[in-house]
DSSP file (Angstrom, degrees, kcal/mol; ACC not computed):
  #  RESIDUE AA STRUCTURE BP1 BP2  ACC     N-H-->O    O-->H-N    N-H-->O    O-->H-N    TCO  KAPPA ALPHA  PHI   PSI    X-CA   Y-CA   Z-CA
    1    1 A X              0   0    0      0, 0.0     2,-0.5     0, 0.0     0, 0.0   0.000 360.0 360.0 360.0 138.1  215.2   26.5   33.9
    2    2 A X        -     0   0    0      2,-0.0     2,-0.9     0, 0.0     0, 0.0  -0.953 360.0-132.8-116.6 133.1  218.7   25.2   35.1
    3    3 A X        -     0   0    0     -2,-0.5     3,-0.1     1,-0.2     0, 0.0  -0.647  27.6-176.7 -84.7 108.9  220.5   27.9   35.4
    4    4 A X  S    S+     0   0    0     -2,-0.9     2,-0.2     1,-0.3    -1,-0.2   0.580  80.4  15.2 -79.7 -13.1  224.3   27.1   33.5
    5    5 A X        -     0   0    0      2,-0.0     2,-0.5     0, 0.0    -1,-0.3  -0.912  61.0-159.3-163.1 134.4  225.2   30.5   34.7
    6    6 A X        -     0   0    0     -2,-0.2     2,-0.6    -3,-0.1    -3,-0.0  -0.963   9.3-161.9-138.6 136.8  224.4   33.5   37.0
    7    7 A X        -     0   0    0     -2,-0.5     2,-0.5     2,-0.0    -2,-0.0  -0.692  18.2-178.7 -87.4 123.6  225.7   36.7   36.4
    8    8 A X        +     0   0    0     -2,-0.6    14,-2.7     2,-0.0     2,-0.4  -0.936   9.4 156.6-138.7 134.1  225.6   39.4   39.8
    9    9 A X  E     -A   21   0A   0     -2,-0.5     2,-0.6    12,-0.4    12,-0.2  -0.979  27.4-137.9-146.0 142.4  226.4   42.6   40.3
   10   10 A X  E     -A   20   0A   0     10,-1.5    10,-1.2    -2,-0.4     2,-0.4  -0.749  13.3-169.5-108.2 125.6  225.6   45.2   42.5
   11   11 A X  E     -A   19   0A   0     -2,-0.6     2,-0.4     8,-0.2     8,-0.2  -0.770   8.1-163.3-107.4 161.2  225.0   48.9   41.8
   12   12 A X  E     +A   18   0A   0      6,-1.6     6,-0.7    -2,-0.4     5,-0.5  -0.901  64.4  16.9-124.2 167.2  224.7   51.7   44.2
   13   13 A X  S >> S-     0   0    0     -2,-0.4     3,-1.0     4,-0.2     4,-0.5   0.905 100.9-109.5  36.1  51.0  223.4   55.2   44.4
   14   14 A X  G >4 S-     0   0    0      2,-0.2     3,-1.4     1,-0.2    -2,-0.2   0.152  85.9 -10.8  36.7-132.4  221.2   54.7   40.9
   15   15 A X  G 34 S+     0   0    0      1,-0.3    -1,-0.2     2,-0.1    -2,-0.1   0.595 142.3  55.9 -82.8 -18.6  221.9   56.1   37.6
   16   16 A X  G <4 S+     0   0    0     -3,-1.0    -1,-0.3    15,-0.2    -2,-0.2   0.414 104.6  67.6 -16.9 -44.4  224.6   58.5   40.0
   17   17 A X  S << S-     0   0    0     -3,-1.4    13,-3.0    -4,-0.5     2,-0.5   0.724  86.1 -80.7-105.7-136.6  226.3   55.6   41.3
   18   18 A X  E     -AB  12  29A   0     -6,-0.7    -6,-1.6    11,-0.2     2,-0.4  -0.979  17.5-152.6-148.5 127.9  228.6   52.4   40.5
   19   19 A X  E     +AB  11  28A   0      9,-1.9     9,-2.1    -2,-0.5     2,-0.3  -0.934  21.8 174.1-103.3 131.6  228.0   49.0   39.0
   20   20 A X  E     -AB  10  27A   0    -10,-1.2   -10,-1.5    -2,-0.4     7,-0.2  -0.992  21.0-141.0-126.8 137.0  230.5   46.3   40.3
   21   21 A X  E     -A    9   0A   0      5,-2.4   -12,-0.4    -2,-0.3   -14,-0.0  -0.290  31.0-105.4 -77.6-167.0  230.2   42.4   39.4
   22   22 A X  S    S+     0   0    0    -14,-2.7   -13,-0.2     1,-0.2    -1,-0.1   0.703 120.4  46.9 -81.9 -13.0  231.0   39.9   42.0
   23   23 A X  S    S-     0   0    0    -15,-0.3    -1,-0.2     3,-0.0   -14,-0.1   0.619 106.2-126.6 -94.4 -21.9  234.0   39.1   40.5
   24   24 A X  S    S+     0   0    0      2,-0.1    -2,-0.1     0, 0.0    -3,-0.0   0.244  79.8 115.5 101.2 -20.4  235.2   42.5   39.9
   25   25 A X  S    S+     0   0    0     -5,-0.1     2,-0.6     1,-0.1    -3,-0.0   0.553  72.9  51.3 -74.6  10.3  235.8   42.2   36.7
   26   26 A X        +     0   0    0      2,-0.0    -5,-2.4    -5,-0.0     2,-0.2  -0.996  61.4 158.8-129.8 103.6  232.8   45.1   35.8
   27   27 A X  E     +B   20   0A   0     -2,-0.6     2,-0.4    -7,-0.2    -7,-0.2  -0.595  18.8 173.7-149.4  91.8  233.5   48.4   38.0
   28   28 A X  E     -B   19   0A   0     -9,-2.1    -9,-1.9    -2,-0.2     2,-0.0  -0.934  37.2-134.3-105.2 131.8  231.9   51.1   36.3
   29   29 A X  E     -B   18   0A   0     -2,-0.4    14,-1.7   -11,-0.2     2,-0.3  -0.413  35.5-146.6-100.7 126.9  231.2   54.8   37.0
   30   30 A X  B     +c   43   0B   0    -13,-3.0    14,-0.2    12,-0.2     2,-0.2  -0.922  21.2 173.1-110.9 158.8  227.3   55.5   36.2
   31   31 A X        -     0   0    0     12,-2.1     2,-0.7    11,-0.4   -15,-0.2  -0.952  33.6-110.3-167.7 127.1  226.1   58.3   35.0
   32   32 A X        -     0   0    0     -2,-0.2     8,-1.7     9,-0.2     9,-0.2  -0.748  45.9-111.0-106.7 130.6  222.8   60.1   33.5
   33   33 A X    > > -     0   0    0     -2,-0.7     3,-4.8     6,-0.2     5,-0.7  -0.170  22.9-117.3 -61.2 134.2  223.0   60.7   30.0
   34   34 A X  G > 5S+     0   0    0      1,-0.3     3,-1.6     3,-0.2     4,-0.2   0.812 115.6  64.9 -55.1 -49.1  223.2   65.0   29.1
   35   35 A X  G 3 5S+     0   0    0      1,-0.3    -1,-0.3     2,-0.2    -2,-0.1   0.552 102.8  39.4 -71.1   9.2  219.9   64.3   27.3
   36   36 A X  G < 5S-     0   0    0     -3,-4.8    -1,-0.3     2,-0.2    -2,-0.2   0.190 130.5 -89.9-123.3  37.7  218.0   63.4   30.3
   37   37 A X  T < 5S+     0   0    0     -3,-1.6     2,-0.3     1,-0.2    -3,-0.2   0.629  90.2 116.6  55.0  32.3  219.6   66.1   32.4
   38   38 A X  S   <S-     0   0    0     -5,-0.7    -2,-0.2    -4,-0.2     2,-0.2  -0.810  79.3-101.9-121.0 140.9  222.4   64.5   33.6
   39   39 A X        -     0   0    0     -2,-0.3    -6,-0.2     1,-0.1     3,-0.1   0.406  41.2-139.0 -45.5   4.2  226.5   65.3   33.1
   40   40 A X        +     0   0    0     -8,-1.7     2,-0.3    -2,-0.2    -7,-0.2   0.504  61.2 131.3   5.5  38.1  226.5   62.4   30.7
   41   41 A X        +     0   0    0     -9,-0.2    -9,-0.2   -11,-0.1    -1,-0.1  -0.889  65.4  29.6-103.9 138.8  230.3   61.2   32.3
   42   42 A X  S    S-     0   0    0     -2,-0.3   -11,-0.4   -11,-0.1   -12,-0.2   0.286  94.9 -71.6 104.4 129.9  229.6   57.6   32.9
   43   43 A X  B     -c   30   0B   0    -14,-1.7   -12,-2.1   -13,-0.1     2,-0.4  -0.138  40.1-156.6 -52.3 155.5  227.6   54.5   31.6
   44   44 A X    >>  -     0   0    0    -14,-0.2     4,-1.5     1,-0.1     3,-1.2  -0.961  29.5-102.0-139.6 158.0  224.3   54.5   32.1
   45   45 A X  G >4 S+     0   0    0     -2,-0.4     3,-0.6     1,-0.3     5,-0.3   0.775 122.8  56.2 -52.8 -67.2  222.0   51.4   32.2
   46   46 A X  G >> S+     0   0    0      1,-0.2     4,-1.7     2,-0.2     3,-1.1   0.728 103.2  59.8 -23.5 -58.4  220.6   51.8   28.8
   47   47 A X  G <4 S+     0   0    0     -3,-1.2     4,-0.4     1,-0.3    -2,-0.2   0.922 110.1  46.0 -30.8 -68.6  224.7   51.8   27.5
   48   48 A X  G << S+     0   0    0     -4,-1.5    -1,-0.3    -3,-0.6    -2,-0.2  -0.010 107.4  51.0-106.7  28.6  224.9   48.2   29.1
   49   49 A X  T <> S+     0   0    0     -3,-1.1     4,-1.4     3,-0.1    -1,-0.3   0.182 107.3  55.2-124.8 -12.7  221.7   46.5   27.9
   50   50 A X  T  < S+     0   0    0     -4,-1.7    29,-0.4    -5,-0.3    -2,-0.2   0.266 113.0  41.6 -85.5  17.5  222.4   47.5   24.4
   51   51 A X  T  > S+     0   0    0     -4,-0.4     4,-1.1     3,-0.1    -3,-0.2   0.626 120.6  43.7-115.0 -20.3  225.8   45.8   24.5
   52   52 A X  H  > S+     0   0    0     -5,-0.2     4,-3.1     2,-0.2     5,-0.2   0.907 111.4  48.8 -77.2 -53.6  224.6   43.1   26.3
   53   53 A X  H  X S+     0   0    0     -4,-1.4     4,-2.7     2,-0.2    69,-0.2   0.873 116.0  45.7 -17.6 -73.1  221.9   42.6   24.5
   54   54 A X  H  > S+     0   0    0     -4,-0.2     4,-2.1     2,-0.2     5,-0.4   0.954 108.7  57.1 -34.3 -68.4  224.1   42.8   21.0
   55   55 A X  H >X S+     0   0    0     -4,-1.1     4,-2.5     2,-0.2     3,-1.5   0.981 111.4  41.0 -46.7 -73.5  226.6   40.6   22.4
   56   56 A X  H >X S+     0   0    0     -4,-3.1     3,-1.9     1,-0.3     4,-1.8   0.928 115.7  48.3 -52.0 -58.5  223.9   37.7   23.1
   57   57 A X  H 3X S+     0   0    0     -4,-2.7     4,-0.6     2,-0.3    -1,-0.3   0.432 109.7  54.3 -57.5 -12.4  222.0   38.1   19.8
   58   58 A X  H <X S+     0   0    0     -4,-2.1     4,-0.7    -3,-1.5    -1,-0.3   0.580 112.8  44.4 -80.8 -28.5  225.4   38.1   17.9
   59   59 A X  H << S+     0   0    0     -4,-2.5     4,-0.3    -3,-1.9    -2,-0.3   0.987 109.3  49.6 -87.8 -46.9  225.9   34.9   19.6
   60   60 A X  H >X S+     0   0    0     -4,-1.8     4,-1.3     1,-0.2     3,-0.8   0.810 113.7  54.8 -42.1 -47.8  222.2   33.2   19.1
   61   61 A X  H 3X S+     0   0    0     -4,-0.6     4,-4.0     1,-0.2     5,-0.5   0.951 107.1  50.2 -64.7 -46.0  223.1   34.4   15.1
   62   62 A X  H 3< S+     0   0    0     -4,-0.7    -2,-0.2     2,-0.2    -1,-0.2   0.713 113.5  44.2 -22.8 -52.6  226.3   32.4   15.5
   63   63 A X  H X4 S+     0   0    0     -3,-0.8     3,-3.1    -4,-0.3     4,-0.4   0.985 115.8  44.6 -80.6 -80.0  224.5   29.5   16.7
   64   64 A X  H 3X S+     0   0    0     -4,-1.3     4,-0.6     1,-0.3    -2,-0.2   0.364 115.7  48.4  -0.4 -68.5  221.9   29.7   14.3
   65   65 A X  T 3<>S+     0   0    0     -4,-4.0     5,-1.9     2,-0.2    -1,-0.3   0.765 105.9  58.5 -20.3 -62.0  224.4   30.4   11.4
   66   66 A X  T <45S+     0   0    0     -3,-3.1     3,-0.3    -5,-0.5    -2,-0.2   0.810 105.6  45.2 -86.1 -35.7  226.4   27.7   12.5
   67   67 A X  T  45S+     0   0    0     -4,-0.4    -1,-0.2     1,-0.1    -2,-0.2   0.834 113.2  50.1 -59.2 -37.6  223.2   24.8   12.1
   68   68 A X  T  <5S-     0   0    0     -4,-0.6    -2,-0.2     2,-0.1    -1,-0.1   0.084 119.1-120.8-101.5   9.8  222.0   26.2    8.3
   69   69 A X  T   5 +     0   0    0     -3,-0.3     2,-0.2     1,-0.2    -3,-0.2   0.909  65.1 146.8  55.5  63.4  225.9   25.8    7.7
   70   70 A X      < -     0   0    0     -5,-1.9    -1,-0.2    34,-0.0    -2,-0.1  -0.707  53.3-124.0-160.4  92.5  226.1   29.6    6.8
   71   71 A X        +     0   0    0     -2,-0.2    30,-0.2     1,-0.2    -9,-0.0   0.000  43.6 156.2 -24.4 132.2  229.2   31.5    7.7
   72   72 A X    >   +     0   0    0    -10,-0.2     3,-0.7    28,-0.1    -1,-0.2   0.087  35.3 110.6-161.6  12.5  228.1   34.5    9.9
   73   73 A X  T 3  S+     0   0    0      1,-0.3    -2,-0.1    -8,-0.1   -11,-0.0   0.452  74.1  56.8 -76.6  -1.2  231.1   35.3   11.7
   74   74 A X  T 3  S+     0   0    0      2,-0.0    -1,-0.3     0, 0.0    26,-0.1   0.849  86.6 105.2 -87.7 -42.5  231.7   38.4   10.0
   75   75 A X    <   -     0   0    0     -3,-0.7     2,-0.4     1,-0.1    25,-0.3   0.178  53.3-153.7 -88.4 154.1  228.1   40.0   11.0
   76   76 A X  B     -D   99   0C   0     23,-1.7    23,-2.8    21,-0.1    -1,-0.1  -0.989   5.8-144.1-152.7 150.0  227.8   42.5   13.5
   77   77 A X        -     0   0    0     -2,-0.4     2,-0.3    21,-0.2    22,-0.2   0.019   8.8-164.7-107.4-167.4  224.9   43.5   15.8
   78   78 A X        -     0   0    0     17,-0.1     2,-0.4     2,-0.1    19,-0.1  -0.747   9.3-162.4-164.7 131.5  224.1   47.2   16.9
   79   79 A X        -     0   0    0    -29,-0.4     2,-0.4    -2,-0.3    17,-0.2  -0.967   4.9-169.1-124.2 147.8  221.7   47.7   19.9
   80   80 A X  E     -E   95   0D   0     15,-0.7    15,-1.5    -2,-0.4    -2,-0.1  -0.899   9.1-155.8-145.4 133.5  219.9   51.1   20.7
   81   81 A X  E     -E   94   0D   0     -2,-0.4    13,-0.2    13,-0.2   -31,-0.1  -0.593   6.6-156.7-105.1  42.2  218.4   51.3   23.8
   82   82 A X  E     -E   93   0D   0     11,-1.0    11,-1.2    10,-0.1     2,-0.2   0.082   8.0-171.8 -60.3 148.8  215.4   53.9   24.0
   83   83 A X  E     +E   92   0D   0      9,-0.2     2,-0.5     7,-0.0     9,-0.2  -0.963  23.6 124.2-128.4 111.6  214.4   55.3   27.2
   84   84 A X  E     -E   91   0D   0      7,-1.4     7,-2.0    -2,-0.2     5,-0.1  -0.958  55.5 -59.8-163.8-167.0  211.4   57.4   27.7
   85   85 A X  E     +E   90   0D   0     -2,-0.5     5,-0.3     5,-0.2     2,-0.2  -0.205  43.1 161.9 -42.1 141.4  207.8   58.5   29.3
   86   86 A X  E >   -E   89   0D   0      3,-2.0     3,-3.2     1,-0.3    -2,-0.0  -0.603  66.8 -48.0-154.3 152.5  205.2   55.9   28.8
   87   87 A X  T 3  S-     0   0    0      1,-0.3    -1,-0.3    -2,-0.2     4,-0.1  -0.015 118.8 -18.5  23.6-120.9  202.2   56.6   31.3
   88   88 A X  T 3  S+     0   0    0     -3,-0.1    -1,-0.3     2,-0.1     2,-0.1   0.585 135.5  17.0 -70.2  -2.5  203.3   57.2   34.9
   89   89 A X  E <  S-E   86   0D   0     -3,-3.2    -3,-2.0    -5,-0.1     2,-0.2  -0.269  95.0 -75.4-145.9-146.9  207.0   55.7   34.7
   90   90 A X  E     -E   85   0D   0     -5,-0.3     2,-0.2    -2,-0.1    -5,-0.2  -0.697  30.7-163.7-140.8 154.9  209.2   54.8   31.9
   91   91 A X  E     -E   84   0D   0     -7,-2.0    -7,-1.4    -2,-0.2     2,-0.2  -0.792  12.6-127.6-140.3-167.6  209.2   52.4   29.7
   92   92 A X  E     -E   83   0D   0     -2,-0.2    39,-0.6    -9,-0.2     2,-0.3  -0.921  14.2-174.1-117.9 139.9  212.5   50.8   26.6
   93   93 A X  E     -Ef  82 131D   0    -11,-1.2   -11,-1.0    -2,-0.2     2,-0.3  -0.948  14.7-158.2-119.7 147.6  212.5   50.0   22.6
   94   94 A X  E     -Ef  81 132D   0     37,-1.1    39,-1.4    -2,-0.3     2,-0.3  -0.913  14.6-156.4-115.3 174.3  215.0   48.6   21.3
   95   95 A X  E     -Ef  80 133D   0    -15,-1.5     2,-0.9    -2,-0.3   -15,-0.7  -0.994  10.8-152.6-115.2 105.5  216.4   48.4   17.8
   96   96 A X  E     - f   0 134D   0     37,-1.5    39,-1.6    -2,-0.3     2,-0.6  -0.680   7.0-161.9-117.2  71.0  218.8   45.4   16.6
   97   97 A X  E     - f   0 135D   0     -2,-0.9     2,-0.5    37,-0.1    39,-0.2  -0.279   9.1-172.1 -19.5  81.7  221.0   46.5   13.9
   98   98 A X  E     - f   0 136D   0     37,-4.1    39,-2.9    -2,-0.6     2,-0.5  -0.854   5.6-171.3-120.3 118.4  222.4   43.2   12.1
   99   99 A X  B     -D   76   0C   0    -23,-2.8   -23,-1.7    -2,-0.5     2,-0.1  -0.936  15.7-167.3 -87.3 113.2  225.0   43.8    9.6
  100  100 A X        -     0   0    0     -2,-0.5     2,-0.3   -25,-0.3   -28,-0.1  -0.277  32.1 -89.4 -76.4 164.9  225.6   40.5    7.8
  101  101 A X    >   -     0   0    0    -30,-0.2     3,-4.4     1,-0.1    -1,-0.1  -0.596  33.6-117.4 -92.6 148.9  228.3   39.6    5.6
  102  102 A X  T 3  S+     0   0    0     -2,-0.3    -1,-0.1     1,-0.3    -2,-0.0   0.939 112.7  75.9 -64.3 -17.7  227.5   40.5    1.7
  103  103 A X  T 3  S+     0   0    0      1,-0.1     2,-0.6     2,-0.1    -1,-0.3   0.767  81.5  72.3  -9.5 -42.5  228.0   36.5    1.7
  104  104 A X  S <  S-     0   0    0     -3,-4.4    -4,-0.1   -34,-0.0    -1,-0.1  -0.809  85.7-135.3 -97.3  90.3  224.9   36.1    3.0
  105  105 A X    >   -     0   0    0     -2,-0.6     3,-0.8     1,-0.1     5,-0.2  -0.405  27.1-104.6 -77.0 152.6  221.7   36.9    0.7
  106  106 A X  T 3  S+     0   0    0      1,-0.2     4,-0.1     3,-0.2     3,-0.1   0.412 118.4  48.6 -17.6 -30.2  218.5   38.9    1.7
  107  107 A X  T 3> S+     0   0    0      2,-0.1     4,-1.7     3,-0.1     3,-0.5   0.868 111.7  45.9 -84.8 -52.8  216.4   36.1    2.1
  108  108 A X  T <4 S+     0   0    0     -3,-0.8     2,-0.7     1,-0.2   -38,-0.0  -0.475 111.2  55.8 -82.8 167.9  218.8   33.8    4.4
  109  109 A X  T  4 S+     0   0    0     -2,-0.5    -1,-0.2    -3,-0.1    -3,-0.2  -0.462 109.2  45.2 -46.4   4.5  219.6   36.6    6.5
  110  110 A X  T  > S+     0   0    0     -2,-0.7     4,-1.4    -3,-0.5    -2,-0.2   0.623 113.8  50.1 -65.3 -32.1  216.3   37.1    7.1
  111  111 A X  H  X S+     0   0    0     -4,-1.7     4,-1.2     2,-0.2    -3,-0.1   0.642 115.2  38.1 -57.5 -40.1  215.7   33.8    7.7
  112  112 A X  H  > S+     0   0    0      2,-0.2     4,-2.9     3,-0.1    -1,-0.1   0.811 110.0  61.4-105.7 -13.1  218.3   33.2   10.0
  113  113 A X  H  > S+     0   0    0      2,-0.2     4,-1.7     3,-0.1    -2,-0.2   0.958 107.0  51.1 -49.7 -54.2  217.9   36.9   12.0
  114  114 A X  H >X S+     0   0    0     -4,-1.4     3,-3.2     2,-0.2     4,-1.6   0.983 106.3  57.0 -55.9 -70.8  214.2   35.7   12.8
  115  115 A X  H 3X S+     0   0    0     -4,-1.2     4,-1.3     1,-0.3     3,-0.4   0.846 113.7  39.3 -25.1 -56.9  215.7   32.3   14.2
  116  116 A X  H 3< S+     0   0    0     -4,-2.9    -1,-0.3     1,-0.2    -2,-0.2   0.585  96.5  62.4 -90.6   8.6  217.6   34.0   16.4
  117  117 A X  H << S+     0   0    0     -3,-3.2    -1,-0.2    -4,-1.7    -2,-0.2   0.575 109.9  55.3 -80.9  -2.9  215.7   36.5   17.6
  118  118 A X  H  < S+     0   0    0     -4,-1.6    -2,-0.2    -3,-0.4    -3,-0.1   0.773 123.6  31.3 -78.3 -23.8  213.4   32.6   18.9
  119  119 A X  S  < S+     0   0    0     -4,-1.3     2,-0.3   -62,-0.1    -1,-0.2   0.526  90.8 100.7-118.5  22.6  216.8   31.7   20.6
  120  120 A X     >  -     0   0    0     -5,-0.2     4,-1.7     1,-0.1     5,-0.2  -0.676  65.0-146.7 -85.5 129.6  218.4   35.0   21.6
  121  121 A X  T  4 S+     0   0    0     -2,-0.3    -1,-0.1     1,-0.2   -68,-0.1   0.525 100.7  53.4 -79.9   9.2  217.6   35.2   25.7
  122  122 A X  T  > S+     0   0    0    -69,-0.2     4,-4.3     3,-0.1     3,-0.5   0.747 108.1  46.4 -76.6 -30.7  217.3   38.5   25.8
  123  123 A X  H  > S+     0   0    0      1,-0.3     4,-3.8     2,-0.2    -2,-0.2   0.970 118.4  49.1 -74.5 -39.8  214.5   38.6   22.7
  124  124 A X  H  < S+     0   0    0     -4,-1.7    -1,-0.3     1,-0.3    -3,-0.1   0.625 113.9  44.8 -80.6   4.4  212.8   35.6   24.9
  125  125 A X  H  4 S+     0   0    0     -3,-0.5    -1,-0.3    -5,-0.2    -2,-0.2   0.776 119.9  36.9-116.5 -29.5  213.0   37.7   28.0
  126  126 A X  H >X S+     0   0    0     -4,-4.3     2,-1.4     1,-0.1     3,-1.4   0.475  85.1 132.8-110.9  20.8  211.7   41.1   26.5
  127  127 A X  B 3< S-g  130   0E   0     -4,-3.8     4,-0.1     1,-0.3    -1,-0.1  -0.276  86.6  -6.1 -15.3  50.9  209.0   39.4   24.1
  128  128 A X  T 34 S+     0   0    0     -2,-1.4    -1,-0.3     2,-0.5     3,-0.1   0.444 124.0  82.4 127.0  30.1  205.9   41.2   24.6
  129  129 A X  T <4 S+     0   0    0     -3,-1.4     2,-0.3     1,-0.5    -2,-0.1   0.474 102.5   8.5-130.7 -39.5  207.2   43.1   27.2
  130  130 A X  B  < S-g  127   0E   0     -4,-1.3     2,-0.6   -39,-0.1    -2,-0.5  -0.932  88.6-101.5-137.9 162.9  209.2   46.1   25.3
  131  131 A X  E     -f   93   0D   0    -39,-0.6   -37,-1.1    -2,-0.3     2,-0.3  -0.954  40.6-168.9-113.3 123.1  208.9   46.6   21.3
  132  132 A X  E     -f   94   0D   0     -2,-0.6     2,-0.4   -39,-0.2   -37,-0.2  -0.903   1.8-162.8-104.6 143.2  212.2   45.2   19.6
  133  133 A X  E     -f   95   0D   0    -39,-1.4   -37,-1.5    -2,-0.3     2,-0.2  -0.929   8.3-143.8-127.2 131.5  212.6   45.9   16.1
  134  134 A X  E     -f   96   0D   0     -2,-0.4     2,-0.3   -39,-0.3   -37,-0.1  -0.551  15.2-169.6 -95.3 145.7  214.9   44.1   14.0
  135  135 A X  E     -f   97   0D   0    -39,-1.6   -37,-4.1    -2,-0.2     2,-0.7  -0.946   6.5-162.2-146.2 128.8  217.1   45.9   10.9
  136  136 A X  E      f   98   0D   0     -2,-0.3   -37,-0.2   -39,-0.2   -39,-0.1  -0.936 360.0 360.0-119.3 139.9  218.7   44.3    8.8
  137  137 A X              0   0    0    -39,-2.9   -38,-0.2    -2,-0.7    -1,-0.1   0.720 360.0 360.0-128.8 360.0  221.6   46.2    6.8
């Protein structure tokens, strides 16, 4: 891969701690969410791979859209982030909410939701790796 962009930031003192990017422009207080015993003031990790996540896969719809000539600028993604047990450590699901625009019929916004979950790099990066499920509403 050539790499057109690399994102860095540095967190400290885990789920507790602070995420900053290198630019600065990301300086966030983390925080473990009330349902996992934690004060739930603060982002947590989970928080900021369903928005990233969303955010790419809204853009991969965009693209997608934007070849099959099919307005899709309206649509908007929803990510949920599950966190929990699986065997000795922890494991993620996500969920990919995609509200389309009533524009758009059931068949071609199925159509073009699969297409981009082939060009989304997040879908290509947790592919077999985590169970995504895609929702279309």
């Amino acid at each position: 891969m050539d790499a057109l962009y690399t994102a860095v930031a540095t967190a400290t003192h885990g789920r507790e701690g602070r995420a900053v990017s290198s630019d600065g422009t990301l300086d966030l207080q983390l925080g473990i969410p009330a349902q996992m015993g934690g004060s739930g003031q603060g982002t947590n990790p989970e928080q900021l791979f369903a928005a990233g996540y969303a955010a790419c896969f809204a853009s991969a719809l965009g693209l997608v859209g934007r070849a099959a000539k099919v307005d899709v600028a309206q649509a908007a993604v929803t990510g949920e982030v599950s966190i929990g047990k699986q065997g000795e450590g922890f494991g993620l699901a996500v969920t990919l909410r995609v509200e389309l625009p009533d524009t758009v019929d059931e068949a071609t916004g199925r159509k073009l939701v699969e297409q981009a979950h082939q060009v989304c790099p997040y879908s290509n990066a947790t592919r077999g790796n985590i169970p995504v499920e895609l929702v279309i509403e």
